[in-house]
Backbone as numpy.savetxt, mean C-alpha at the origin, in Angstrom:
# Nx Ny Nz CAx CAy CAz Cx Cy Cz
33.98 -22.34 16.91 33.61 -21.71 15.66 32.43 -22.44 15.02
32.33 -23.96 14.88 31.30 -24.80 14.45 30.38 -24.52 15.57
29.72 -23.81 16.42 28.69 -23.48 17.23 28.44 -22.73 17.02
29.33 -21.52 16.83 28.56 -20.15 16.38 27.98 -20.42 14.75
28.44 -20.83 13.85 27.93 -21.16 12.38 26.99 -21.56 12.55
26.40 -22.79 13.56 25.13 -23.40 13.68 24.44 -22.85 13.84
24.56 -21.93 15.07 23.86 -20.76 15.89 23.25 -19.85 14.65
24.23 -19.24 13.88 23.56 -18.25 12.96 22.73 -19.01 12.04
22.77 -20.58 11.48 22.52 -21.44 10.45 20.67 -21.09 10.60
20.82 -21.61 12.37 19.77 -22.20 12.88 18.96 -20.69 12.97
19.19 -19.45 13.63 18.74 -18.27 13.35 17.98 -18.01 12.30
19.08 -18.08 11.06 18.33 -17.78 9.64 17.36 -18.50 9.35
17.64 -19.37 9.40 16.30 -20.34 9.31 14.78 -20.42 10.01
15.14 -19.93 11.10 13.97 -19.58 12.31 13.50 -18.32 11.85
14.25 -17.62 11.59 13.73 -16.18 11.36 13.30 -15.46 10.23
13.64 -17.04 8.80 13.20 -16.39 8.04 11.53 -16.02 7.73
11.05 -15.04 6.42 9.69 -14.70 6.40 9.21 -15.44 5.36
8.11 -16.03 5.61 7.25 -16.63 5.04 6.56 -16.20 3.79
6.31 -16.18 3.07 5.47 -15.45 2.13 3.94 -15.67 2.23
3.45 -14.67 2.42 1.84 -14.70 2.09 1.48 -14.46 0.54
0.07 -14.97 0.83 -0.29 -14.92 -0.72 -1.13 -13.41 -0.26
-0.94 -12.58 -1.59 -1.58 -11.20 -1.67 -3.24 -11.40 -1.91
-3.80 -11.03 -0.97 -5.52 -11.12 -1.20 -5.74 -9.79 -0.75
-6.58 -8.89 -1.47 -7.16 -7.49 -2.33 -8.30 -7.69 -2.81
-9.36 -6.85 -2.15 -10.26 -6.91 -3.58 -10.30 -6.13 -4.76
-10.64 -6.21 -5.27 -10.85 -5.50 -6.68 -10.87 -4.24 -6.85
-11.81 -3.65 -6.33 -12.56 -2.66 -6.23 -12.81 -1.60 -4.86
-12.73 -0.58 -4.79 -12.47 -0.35 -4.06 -13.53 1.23 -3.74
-14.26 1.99 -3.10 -14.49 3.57 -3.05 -13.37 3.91 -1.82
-13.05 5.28 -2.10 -12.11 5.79 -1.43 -12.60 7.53 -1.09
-12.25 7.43 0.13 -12.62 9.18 0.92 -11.22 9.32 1.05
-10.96 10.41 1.18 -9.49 11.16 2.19 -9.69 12.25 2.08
-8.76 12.45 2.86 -8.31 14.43 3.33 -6.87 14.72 2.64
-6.86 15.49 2.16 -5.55 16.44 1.39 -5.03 16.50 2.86
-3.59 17.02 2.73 -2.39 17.84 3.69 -3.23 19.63 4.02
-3.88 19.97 2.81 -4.78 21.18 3.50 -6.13 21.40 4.40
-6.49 19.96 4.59 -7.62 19.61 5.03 -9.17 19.31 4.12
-8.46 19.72 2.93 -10.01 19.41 2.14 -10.08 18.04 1.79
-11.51 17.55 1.53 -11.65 16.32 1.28 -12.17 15.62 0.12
-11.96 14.78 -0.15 -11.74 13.91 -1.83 -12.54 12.77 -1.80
-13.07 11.97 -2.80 -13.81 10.61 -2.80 -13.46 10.04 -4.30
-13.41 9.14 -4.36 -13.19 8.41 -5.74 -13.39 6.57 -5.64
-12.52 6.24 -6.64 -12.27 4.71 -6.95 -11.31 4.47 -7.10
-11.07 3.20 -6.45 -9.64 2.46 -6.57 -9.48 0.94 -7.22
-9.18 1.04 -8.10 -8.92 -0.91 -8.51 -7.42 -1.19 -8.70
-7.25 -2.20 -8.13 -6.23 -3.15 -7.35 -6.36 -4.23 -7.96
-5.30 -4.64 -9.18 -5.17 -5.84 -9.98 -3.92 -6.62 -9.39
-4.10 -7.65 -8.84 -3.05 -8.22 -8.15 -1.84 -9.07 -9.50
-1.06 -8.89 -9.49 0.39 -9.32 -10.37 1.28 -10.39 -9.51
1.31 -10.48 -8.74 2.09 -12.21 -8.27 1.47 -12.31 -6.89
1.81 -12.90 -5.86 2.04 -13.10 -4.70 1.68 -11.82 -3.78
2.98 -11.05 -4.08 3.15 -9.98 -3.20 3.16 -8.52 -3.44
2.68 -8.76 -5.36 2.80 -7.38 -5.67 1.37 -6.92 -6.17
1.13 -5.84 -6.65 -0.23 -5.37 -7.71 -0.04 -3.85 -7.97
-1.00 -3.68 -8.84 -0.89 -2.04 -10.04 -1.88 -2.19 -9.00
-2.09 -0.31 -8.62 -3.55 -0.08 -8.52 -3.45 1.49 -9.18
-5.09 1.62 -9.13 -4.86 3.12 -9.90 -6.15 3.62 -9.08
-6.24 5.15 -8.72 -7.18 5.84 -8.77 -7.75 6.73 -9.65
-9.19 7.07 -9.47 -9.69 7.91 -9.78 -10.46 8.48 -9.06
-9.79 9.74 -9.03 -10.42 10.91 -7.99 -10.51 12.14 -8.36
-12.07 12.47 -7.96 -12.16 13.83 -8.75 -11.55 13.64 -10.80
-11.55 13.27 -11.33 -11.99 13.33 -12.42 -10.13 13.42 -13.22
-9.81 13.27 -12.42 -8.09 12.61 -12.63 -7.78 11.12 -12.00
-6.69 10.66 -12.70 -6.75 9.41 -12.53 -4.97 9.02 -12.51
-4.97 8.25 -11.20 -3.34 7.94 -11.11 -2.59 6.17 -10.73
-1.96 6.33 -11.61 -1.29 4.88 -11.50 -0.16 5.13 -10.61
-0.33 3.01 -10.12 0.85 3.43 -9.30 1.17 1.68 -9.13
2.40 0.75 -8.79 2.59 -0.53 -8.20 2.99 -0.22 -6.50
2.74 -1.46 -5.90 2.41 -1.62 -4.52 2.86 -3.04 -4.39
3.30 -3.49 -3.07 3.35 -4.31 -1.88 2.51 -4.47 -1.01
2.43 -5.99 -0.53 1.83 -6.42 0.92 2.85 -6.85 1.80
3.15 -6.62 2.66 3.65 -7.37 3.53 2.65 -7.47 5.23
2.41 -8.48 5.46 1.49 -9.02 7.04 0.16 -8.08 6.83
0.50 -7.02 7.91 -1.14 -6.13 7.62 -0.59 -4.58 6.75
0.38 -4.63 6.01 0.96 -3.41 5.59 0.77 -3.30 4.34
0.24 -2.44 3.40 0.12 -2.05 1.97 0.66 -0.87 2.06
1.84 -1.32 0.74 2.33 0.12 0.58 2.47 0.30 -0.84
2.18 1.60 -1.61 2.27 1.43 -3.45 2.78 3.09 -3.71
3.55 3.17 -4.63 3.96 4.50 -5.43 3.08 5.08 -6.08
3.14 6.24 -6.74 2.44 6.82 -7.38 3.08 8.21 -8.29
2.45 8.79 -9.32 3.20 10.47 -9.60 1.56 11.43 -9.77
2.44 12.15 -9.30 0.63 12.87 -9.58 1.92 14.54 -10.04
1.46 14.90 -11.04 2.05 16.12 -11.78 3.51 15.96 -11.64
3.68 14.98 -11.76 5.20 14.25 -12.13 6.05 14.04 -10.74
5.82 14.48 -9.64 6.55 14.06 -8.75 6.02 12.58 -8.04
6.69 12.34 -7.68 6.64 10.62 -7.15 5.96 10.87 -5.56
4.76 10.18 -5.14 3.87 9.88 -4.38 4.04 8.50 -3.82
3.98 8.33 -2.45 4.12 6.50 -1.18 3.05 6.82 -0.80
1.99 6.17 -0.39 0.92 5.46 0.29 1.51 4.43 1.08
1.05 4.63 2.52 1.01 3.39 3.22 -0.17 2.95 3.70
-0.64 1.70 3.34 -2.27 1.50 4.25 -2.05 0.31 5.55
-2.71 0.60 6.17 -2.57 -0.12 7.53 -3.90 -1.31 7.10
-4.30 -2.92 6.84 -5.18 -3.49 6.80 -6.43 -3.50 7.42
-7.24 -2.77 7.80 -7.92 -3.30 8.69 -9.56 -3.62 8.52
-9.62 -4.74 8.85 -10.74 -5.74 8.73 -10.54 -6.13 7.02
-11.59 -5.55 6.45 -11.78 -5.82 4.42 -11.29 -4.72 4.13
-10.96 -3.42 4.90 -10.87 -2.23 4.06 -9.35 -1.70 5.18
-9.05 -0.58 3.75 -7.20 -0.35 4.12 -7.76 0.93 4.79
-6.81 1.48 5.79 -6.26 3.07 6.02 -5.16 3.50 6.12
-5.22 4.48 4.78 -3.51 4.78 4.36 -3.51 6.46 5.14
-1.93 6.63 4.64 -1.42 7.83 5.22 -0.71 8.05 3.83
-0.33 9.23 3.06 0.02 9.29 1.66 1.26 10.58 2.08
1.96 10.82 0.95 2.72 12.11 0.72 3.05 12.08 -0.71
3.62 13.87 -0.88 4.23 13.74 -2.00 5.92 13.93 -2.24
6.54 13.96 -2.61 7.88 14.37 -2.89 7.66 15.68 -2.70
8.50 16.53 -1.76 8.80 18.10 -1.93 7.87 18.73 -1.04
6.43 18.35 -0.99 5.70 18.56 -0.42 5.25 18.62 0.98
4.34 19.79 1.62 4.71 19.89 3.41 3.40 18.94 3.72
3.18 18.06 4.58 2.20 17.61 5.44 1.91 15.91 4.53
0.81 15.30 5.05 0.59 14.10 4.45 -1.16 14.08 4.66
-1.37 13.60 3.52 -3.13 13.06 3.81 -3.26 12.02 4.15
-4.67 11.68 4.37 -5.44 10.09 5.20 -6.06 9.98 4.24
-6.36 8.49 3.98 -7.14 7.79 2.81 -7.39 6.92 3.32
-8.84 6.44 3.19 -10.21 4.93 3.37 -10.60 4.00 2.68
-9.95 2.98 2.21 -10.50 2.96 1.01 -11.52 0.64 1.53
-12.69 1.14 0.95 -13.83 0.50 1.24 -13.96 -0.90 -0.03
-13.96 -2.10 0.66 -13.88 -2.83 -0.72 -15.83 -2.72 -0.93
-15.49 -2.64 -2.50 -17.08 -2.84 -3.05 -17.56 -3.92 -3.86
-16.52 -4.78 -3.82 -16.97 -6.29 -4.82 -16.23 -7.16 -3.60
């Protein structure tokens, strides 16, 4: 019984996750495609709040949406409401700039989003 306890002791310990520190830039321009295929451009700023979290908000097309988000390794993921239903973004890291995949609550299909750091 004192081997298996170690065994799991020593597991948890090996396996636990590390924390990264959250690095974002600021600023951001952003393209995507709607779920109907049309396409969008705006701004994104990304105010980082601890470690692992941050607000970001867009503005696109001449509306503007808040939302909080996570990092975890190369993964960004943040909420959102756009005409009151609740909106996930996931962005995949890559290089300085994210590529997300988005949806809405209720809603059929998902869009792609680019978003380009500019500071």
């Amino acid at each position: 019984m004192r081997r298996f306890a170690f065994v799991l002791a020593f597991v948890a310990l090996t396996s636990s996750v590390s924390a990264e520190t959250l690095v974002l830039a600021h600023h951001y321009s952003a393209v995507g495609l709607n779920p109907d295929g049309s396409k969008y451009s705006g701004t994104v700023t990304i105010d980082i709040v601890s470690d692992t979290t941050f607000t970001i908000q867009w503005d696109i097309n001449g509306a503007t949406y808040q939302g909080f988000g996570m990092r975890r390794n190369d993964s960004v993921a943040a909420t959102y409401q756009i005409q009151g239903e609740p909106g996930l973004v996931i962005y995949q890291v890559q290089g300085n700039g994210l590529d997300g995949i988005w949806a809405i609550k209720g809603e059929n299909g998902s869009g792609t989003e680019h978003l380009t750091p500019t500071d």
